[in-house]
Structure formats: C-alpha cells, structure tokens
MMTF fields as JSON, N, C-alpha, C and O atoms, coordinates in Angstrom:
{
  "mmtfVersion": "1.0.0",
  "mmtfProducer": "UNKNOWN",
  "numBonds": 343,
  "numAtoms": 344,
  "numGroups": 86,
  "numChains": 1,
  "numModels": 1,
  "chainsPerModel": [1],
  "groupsPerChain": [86],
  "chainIdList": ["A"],
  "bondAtomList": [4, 2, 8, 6, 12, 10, 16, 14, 20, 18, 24, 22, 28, 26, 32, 30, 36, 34, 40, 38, 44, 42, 48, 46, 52, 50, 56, 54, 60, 58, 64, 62, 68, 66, 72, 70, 76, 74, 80, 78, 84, 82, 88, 86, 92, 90, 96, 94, 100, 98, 104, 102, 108, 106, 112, 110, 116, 114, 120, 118, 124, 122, 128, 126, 132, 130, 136, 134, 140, 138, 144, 142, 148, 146, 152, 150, 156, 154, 160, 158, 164, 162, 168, 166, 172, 170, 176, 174, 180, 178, 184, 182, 188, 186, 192, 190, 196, 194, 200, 198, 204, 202, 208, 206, 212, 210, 216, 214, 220, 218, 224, 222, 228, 226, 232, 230, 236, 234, 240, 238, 244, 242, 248, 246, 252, 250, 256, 254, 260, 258, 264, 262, 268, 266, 272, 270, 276, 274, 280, 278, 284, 282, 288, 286, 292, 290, 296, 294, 300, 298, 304, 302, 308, 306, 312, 310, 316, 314, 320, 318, 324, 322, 328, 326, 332, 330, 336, 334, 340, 338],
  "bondOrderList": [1, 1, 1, 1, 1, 1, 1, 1, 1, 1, 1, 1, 1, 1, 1, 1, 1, 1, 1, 1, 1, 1, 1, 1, 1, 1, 1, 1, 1, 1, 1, 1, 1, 1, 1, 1, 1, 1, 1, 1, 1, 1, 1, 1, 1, 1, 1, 1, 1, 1, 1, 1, 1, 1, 1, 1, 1, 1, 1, 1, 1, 1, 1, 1, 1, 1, 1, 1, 1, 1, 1, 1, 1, 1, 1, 1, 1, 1, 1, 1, 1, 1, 1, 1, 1],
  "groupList": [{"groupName": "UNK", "atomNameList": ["N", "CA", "C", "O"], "elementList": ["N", "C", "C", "O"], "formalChargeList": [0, 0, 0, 0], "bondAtomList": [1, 0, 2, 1, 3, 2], "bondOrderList": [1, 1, 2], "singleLetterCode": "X", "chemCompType": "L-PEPTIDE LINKING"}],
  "groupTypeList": [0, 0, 0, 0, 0, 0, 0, 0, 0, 0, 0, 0, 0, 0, 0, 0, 0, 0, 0, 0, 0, 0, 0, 0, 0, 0, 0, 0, 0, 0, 0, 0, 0, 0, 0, 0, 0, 0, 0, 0, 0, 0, 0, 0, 0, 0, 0, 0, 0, 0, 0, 0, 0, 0, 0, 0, 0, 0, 0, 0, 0, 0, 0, 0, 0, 0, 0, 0, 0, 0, 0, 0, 0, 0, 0, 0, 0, 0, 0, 0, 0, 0, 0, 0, 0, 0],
  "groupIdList": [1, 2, 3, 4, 5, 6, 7, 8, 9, 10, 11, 12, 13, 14, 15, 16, 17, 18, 19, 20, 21, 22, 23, 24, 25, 26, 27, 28, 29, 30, 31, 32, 33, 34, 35, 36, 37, 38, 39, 40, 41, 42, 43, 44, 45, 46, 47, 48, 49, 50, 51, 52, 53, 54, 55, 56, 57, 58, 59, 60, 61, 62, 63, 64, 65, 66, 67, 68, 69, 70, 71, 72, 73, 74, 75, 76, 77, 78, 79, 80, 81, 82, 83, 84, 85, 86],
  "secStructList": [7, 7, 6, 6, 6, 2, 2, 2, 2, 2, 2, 6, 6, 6, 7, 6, 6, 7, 5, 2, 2, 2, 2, 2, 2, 2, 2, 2, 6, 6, 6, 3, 3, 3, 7, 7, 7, 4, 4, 4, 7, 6, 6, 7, 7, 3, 3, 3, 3, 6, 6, 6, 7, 7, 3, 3, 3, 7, 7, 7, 7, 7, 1, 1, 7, 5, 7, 7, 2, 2, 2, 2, 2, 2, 2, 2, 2, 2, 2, 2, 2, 6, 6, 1, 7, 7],
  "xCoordList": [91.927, 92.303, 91.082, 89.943, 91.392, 90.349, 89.868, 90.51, 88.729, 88.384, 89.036, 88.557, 90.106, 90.96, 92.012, 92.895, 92.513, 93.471, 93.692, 94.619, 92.148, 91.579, 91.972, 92.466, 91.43, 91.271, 92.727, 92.866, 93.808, 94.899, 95.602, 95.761, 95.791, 96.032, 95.561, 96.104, 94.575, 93.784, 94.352, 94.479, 94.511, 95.165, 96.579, 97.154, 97.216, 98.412, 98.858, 100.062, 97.851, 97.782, 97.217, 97.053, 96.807, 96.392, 95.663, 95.637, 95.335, 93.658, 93.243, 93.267, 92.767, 92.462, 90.72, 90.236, 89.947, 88.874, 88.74, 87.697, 89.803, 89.898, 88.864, 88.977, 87.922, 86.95, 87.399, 87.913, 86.818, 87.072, 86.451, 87.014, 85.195, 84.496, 85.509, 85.568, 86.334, 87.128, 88.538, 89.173, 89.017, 89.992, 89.902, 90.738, 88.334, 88.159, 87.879, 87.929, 87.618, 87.698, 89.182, 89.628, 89.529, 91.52, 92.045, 92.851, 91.624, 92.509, 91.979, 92.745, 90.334, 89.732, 90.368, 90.715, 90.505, 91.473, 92.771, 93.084, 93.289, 94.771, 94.717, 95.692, 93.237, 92.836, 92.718, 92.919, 92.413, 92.406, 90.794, 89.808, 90.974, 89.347, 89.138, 89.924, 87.975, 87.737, 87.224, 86.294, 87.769, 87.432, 86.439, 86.604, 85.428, 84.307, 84.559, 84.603, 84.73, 85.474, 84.004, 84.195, 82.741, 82.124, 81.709, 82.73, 80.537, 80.271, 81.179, 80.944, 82.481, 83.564, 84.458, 85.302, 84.363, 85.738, 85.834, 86.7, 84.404, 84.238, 84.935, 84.804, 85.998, 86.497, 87.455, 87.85, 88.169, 88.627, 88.703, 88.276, 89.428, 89.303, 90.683, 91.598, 90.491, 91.247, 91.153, 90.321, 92.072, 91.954, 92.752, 93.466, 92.69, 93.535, 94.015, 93.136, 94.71, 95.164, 94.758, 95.428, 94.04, 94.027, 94.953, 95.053, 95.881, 97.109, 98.12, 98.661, 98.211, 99.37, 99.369, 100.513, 98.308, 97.913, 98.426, 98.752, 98.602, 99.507, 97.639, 96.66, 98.078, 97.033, 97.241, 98.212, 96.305, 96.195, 95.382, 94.339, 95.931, 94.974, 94.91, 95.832, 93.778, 93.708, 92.443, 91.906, 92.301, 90.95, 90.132, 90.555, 88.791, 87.957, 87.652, 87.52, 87.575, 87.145, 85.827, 85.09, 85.424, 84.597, 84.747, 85.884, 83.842, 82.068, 82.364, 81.59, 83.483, 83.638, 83.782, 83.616, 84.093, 84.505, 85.686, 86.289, 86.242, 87.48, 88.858, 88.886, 89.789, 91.057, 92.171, 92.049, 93.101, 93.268, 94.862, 95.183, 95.856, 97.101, 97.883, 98.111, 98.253, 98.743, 98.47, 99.32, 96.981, 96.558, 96.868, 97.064, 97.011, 97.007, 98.751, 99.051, 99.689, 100.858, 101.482, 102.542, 100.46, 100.936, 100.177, 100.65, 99.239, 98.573, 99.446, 99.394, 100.167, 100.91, 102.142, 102.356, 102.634, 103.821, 103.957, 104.697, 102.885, 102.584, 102.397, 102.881, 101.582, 101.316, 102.848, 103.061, 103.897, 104.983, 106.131, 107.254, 105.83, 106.569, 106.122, 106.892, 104.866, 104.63, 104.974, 104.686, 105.471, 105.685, 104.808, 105.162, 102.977, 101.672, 102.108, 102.362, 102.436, 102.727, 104.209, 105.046, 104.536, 105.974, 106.026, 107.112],
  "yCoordList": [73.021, 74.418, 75.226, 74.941, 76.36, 76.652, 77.979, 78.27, 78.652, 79.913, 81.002, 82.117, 80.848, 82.183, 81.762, 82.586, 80.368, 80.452, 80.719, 81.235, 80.06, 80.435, 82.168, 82.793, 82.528, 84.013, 84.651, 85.591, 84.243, 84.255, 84.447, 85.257, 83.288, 82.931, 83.738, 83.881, 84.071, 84.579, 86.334, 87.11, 86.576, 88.288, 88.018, 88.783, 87.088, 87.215, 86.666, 86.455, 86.377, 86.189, 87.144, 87.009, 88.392, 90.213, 89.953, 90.508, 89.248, 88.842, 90.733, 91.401, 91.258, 92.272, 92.405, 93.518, 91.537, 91.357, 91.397, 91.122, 91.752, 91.458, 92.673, 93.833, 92.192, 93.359, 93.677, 93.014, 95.152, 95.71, 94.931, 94.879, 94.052, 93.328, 92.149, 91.89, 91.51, 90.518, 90.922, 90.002, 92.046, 93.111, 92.772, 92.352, 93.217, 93.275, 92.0, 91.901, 91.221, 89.835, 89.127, 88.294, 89.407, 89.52, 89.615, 88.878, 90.813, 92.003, 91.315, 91.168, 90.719, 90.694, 89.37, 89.327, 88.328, 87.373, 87.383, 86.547, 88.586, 89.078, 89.956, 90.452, 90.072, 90.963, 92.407, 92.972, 93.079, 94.139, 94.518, 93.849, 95.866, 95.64, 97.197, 98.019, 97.808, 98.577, 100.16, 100.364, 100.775, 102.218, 103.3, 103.999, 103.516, 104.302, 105.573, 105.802, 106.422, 108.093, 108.975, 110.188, 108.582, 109.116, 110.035, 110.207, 110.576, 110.786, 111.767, 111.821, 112.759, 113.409, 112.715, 113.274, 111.277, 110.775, 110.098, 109.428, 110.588, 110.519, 108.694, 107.912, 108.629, 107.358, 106.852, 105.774, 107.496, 106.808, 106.277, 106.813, 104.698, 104.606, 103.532, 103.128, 103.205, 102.548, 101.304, 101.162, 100.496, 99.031, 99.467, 100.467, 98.946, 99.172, 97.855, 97.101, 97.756, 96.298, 96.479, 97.304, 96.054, 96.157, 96.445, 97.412, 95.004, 94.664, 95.81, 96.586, 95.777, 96.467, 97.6, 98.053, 98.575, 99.601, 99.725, 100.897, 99.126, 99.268, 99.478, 98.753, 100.951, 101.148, 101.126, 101.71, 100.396, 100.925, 101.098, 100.454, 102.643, 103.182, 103.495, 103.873, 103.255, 103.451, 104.733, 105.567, 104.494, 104.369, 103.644, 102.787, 103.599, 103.045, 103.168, 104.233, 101.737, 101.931, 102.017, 101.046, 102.873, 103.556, 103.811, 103.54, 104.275, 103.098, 102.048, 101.266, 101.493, 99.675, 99.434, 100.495, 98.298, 97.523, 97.048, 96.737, 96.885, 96.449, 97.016, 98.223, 96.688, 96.896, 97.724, 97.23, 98.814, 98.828, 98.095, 97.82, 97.765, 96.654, 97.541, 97.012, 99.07, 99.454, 99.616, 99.943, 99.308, 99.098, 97.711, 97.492, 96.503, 95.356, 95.172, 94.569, 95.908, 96.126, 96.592, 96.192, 97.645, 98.165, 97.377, 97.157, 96.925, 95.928, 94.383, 93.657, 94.04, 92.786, 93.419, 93.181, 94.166, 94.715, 95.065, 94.551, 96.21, 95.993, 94.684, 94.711, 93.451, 92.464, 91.671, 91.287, 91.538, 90.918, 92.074, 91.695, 92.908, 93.683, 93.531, 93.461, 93.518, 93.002, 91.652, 91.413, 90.851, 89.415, 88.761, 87.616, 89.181, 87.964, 87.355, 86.252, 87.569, 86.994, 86.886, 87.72, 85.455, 85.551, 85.978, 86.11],
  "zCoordList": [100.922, 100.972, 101.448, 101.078, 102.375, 103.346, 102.303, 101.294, 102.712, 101.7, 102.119, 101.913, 102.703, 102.968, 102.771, 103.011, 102.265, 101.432, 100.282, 99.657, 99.931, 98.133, 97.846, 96.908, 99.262, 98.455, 98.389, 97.605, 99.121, 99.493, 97.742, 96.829, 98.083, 96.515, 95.046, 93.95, 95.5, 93.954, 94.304, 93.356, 95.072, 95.389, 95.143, 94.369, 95.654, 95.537, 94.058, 93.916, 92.766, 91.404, 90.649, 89.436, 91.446, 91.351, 89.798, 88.699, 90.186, 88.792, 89.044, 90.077, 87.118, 87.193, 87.687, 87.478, 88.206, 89.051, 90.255, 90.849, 90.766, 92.473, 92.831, 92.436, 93.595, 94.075, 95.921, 96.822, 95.754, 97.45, 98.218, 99.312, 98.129, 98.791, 99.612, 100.814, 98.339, 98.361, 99.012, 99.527, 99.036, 99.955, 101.718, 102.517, 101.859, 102.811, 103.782, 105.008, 102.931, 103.529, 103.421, 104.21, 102.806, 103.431, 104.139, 104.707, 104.317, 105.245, 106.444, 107.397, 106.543, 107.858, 108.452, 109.633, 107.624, 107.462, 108.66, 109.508, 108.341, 108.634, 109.925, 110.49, 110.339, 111.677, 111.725, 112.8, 110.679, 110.207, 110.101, 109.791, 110.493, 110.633, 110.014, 110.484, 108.81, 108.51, 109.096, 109.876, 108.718, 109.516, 109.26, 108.26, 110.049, 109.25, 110.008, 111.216, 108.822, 109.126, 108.827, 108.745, 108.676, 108.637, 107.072, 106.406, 106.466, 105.652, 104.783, 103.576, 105.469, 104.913, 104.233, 103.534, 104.375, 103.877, 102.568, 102.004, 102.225, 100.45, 100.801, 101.743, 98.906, 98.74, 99.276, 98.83, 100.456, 101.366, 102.328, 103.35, 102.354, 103.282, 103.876, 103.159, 105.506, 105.984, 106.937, 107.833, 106.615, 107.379, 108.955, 108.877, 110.019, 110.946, 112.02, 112.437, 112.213, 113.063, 114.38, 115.0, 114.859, 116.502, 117.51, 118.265, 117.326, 118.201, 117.822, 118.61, 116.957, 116.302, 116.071, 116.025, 115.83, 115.337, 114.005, 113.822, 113.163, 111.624, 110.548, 110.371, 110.094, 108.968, 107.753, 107.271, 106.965, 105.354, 104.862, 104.749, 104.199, 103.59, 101.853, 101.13, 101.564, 100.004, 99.577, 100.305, 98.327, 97.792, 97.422, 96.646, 97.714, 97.693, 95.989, 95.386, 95.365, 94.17, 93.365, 93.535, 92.616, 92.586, 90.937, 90.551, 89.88, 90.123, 90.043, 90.596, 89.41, 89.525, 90.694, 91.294, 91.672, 92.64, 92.47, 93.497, 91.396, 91.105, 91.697, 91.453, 92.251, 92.817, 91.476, 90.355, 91.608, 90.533, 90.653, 91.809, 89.592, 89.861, 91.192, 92.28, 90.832, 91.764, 93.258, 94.086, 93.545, 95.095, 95.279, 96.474, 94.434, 94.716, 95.413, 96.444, 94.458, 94.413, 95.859, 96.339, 96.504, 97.697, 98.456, 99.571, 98.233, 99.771, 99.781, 100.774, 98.659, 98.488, 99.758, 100.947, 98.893, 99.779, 101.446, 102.285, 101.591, 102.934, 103.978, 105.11, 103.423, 103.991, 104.507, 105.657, 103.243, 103.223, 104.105, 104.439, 104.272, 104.845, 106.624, 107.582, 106.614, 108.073, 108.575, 109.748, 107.958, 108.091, 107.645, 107.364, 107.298, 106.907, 106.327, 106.812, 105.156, 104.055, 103.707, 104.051, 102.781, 102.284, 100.93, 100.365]
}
C-alpha cells in the first residue's frame, strides 16, 4: 500500500487528528493545488484543480492544525461527488 493510499484511508476513517498539513497532501494527491490569496485572506483558504477548475474552499485551522469533523465531512463529500473517490 502506497503513502497516498495510507493517507487515503486514514481521512476517509476522519481520525479526530487529521492535520491541514495531511489535507494538503491529499488534495495534492488528487491534483489540486493550493491557492495563495495573499496576506488579506487571513484563515482562508483554497485548493483548485487545474484541469477542471473545481475549488475548495475552507478554513484554515488555527491554533491547532487539526481538521475539524465537519471540514472532513465536506472534503469527503466533495471528493465522491467529483468521481475521486467512491
């Protein structure tokens, strides 16, 4: 099992540890690539697809790193709604 299946797996088991670090190596996984809006955009932020142009956007979690269930909830959904994931 490759380390992007591992991580696959451990998001899609929305462990209350899932860090943004570990988000973003997902998402990057999935071809999604992070968006820097510059010093206004405070704790948000957004992933964006190249090919596709399909964005998601959250908050950035803050002071923990930790994901909270309901961002895990909408990035599960989104993924399976694009076809990535079943």
């Amino acid at each position: 099992m490759s380390k992007a299946e591992k991580l696959l797996k451990r998001f899609l088991s929305k462990p209350k540890d899932f860090t943004y670090d570990e988000l973003k190596r997902l998402l990057a996984g999935f071809g999604y690539n992070n968006i820097s809006r510059g010093k206004t955009a405070g704790s948000r932020v957004a992933f964006i697809h190249p090919e596709t142009k399909h964005i998601i956007k959250l908050h950035k979690p803050h002071p923990k790193p930790e994901l909270k269930r309901y961002q895990l909830d909408y990035i599960e959904e989104t993924l399976k709604n694009r076809g990535l994931i079943q």
